[in-house]
N, C-alpha and C positions, 0 to 999 in steps of 0.2 A: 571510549574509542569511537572513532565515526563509524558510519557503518560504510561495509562493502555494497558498492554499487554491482548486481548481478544480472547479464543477461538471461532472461528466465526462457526455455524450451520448453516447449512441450508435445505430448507424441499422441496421437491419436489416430481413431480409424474403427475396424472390425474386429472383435474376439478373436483372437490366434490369428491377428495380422502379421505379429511380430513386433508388436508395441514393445513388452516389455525386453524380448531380445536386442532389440536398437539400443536400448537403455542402458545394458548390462555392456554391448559392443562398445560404448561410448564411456563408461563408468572403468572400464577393464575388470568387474567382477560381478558375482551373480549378485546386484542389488534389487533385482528383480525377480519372483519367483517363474521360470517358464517350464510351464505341461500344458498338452494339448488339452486338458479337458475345459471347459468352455467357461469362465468365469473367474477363472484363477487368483485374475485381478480385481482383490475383492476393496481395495480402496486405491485414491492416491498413491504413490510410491514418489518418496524428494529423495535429490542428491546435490549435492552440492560441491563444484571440485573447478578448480583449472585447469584449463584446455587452451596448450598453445594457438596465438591466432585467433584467439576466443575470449580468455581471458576468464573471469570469475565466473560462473554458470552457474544456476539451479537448472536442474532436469524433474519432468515431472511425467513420470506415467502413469497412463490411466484406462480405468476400464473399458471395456468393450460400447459401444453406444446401439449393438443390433442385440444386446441381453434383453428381454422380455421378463414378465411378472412385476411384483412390486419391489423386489432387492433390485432388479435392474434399473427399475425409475430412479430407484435413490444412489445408484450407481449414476445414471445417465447425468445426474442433476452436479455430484461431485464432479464431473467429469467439464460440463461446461461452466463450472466455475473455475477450472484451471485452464479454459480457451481463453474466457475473460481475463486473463493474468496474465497469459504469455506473452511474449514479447513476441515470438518463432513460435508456430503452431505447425507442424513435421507430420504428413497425412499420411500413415501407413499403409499402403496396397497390397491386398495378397493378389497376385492377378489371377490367380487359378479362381479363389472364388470369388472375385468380382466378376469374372466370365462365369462361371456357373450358374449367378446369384440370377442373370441379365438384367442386372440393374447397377446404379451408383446413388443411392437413395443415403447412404450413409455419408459416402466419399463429397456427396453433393451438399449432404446440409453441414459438414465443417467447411467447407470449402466458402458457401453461401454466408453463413455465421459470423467467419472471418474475417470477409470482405463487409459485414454487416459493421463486424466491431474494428475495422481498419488494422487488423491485424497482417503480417507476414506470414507467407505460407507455401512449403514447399512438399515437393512427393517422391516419397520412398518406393518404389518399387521393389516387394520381397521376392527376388529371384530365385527362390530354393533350386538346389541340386536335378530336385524332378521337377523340376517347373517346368520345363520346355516337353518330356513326355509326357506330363497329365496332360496338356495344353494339346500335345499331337496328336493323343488319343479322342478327343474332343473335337479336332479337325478344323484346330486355328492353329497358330504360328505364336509368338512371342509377339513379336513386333505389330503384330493384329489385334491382340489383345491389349496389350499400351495403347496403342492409337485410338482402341473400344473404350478405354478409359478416359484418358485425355479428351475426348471428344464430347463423352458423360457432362464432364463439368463443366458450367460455367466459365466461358473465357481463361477455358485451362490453356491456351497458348504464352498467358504473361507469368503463368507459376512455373517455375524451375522444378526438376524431376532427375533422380536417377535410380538407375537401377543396379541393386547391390543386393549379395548374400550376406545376410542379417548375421546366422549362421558360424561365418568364415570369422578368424580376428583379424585376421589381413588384409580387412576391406575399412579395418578403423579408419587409417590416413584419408582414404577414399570419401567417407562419410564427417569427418571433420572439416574436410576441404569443401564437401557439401555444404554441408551448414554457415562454414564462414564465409562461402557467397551467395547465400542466400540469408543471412541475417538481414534484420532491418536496419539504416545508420544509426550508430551509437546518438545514445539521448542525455547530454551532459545535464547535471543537476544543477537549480541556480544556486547562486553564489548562498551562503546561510545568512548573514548580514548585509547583504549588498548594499547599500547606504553608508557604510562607515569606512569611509575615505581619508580617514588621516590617524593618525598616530596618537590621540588624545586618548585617555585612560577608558573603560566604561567597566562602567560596577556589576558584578553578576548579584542580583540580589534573591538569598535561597534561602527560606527560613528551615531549616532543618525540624522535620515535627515527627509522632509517631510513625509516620508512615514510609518516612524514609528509609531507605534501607542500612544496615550496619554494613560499614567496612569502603564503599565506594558512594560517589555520588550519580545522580540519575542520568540517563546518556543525552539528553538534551545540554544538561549542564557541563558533560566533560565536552559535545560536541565544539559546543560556545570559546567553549573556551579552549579548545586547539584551533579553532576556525579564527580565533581575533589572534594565537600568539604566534600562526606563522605570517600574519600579516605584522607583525612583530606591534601589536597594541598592547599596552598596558590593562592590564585586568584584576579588579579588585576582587574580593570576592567577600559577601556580608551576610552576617544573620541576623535578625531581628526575632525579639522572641514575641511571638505573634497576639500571645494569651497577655504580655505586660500593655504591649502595644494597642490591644483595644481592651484593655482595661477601664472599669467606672470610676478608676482611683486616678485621677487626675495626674500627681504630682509619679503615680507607676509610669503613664503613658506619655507626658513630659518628658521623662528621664529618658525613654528607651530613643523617641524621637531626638533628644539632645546628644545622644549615644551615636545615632545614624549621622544626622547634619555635621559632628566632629568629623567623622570618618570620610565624609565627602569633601567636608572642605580642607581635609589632608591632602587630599588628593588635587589640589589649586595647583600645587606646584611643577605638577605636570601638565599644566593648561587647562583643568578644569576637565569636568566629567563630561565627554563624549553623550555617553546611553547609560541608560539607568535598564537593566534588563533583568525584569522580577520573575514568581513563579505567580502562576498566574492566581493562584487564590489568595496573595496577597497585595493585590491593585488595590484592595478597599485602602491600605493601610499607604502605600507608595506615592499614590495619585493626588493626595494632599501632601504628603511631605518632599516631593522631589520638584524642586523649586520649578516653574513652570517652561521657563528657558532651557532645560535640558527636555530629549526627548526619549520617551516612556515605552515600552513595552513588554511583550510577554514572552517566556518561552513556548509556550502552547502557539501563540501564532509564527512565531519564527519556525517551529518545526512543519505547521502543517503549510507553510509555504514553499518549503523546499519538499517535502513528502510529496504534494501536488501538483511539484514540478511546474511551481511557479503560478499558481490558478488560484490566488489569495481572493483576486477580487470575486473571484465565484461564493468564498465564503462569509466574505465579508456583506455581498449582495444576501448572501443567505440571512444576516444578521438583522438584516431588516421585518426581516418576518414578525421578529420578537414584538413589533409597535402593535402587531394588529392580530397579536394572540388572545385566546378570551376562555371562558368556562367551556369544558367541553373536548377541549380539542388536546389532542394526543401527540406526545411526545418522545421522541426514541431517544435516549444518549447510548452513543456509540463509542466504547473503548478498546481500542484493539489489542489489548495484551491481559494476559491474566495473571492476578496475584489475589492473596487472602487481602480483603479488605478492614481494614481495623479503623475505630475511634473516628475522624471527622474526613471521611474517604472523600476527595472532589466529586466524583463521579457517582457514586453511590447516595452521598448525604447532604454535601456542600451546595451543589447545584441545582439539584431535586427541591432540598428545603428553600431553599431559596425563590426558587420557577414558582412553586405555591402561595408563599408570599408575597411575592408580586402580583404571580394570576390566578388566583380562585378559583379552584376546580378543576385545572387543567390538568390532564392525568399522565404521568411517566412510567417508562418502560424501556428495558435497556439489552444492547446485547454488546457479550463480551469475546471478545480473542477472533478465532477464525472466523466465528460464524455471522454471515449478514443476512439480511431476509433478502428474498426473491422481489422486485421491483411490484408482482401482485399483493405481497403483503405491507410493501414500503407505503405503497399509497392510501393507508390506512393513516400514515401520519399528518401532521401539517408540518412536520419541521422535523430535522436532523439534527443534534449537537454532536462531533465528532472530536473525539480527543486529537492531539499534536500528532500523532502515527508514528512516534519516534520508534516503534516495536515491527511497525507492517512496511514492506517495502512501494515504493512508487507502482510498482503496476496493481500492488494489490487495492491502494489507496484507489487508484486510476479505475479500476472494473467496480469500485462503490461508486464511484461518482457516476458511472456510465449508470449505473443502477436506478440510483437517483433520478437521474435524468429522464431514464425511462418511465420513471413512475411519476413526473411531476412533481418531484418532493424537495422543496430547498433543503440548505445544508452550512450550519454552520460550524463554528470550533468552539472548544471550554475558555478558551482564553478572551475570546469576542464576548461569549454569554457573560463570562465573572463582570465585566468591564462594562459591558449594559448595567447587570444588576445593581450595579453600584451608580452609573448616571449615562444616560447618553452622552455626555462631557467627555466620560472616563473613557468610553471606548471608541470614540472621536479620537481622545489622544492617542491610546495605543497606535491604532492606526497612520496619524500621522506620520511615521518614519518612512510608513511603507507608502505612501502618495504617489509617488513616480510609477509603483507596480499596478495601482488602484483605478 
């Protein structure tokens, strides 16, 4: 199935701002634990729901960023790893104690952060019931206290603000309407093939191995292939069995290739095969048999092209790295989804064994599913391999690369490194289709 494209929010601010109440207001139920006691939110909280006007939304609340000790730092650290993600970053005020606190030292560094990471950012003001007689008793006003705030932040004139009881359910419409004008413009994803302009057939080429899974195929492959057949393309779809195929028995490996070339030139009668589009750890085997006239690529790069939101050539710049790797230097492959990994895993065994035998000595190290290092620990590498991200959504993709960035660490895809390994030729052609993006 494609995946859902989701605006991602997220809430932040001070312990018992009212973060996770926002959440709950907006969810219509308790997804959020709320008591006053000060830490409540002891991780992340996701939700995932449609919101007239809004559309598909992940919500994300999170802890406090004024907790202290060391549970707090590692709270602090989850917390600005879901600033890096959001698309809407939702800055909760309690104004009682940001007047008491006399400062915005919190309210200031998401605020500062967001404009650091060109995020959207708007402010909730929690008006509770006693809001206005704590405030009295303290010998300010409401609207003294807003404008104490406002004033705190950085060029808080160009952020949008209201002020709502968290509290109330009857302030939902009020804080939906909030949000949908203060989102940032919707960010359409590009096209998945954009290249393929006409109606000519193109082959999905899947070798089916251990590692696939039973009952469905892998969502790069179903994506392909809903993405060519409402542009109503013809779509082959081939196995190759990978072990006859490179086989030392000549007349094994003959035969399966004689098996493939049938099967394509079946398909003449449709005008001849468009794209040959493999999975990526079988380029060694594609890239000699797919006559040179047709053009070549991979799943892994088709995915991490649209994951990226279009910023191929960043990885493909990345892939240059690979000429002037040497003994010594340290390597991360990056996969964002997690499964048991069995028998001849890309990621695990394919690539690794492979890196080694090309470069001697060079040492690999890998991280899997959510987790990505901190930009101080990135720049320990000299390079990034990063799977297709058919599992992580575009912002999350989007806050690794700003990661990257920050640490001076290129970055490339599993689909670019298979395709070096095999010849700079190889991954010359991959690339080819994509030129126009390059």
């Amino acid at each position: 199935m494609p995946r859902v494209h989701r605006l991602v929010i997220g809430i932040f601010g001070r312990t018992n701002a009212g973060k996770s109440t926002l959440m709950n207001l907006l969810t219509g139920q308790d997804t959020s634990i709320v008591d006053p006691t000060p830490g409540t939110t002891a991780d992340i909280k996701s939700a995932v729901m449609e919101i007239h006007g809004l559309g598909p939304v992940r919500i994300l609340d999170t802890a406090g960023l004024d907790e202290g000790m060391e549970l707090g730092k590692k709270k602090r650290r989850k917390t600005l790893e879901a600033l890096e993600e959001a698309d809407l970053c939702i800055l909760v005020v309690d104004p009682v104690t940001a007047f008491l606190s006399d400062g915005m030292d919190v309210e200031s560094f998401v605020a500062s952060t967001c404009r650091r990471l060109g995020k959207n950012i708007c402010v909730v003001f929690n008006v509770r019931k006693d809001t206005a007689a704590s405030l009295s008793s303290e010998g300010a006003t409401l609207d003294e206290v807003v404008e104490f705030c406002r004033s705190s932040l950085l060029d808080m004139s160009g952020i949008p603000y209201a002020l709502l009881d968290l509290s109330r359910k009857s302030e939902a419409p009020a804080l939906v309407r909030f949000i949908k004008d203060s989102r940032p413009r919707e960010k359409v994803p590009p096209p998945l093939l954009p290249f393929v302009n006409d109606r000519r057939p193109v082959l999905l080429h899947i070798p089916l191995d251990e590692e696939s899974p039973t009952g469905r195929l892998l969502r790069p492959q179903e994506m392909a292939m809903e993405y060519l057949l409402r542009l109503q393309v013809p779509v082959g779809l081939y196995r190759t069995d990978l072990k006859l195929a490179r086989s030392g028995a000549a007349h094994l490996a003959d035969a399966e290739k004689t098996r493939f070339e049938d099967f394509m030139n079946s398909l003449d009668r449709c005008g001849g095969v468009r794209l040959v589009l493999t999975d990526s750890q079988a380029v060694d085997i594609m890239d000699p048999w797919v006559p040179e006239r047709i053009p070549l690529t991979t799943f892994s790069i088709m995915m991490i092209h649209q994951t990226s939101g279009g910023n191929l050539g960043l990885f493909a710049k990345g892939a240059e790295t690979l000429n002037g790797l040497s003994a010594g230097d340290r390597i991360l492959i990056a996969e964002a989804c997690n499964h048991d990994r069995i028998a001849e895993d890309i990621g695990t065994v394919q690539i690794p064994d492979k890196l080694r035998a090309a470069i001697p000595g060079i040492s690999v190290e890998h991280a899997f599913g959510r987790e990505f290092p901190p930009p101080e620990e990135l720049a320990r590498f000299s390079l990034v391999i990063h799977c297709g991200g058919c599992m992580i959504s575009l912002q999350k993709l989007s806050a690794r690369v700003a990661r990257l960035a920050e640490a001076g660490v290129p970055v490339t895809n599993y689909g670019m490194v298979l395709a070096w390994l095999e010849s700079p030729d190889t991954l010359k052609r991959v690339l080819e289709p994509w030129k126009e993006l390059l």
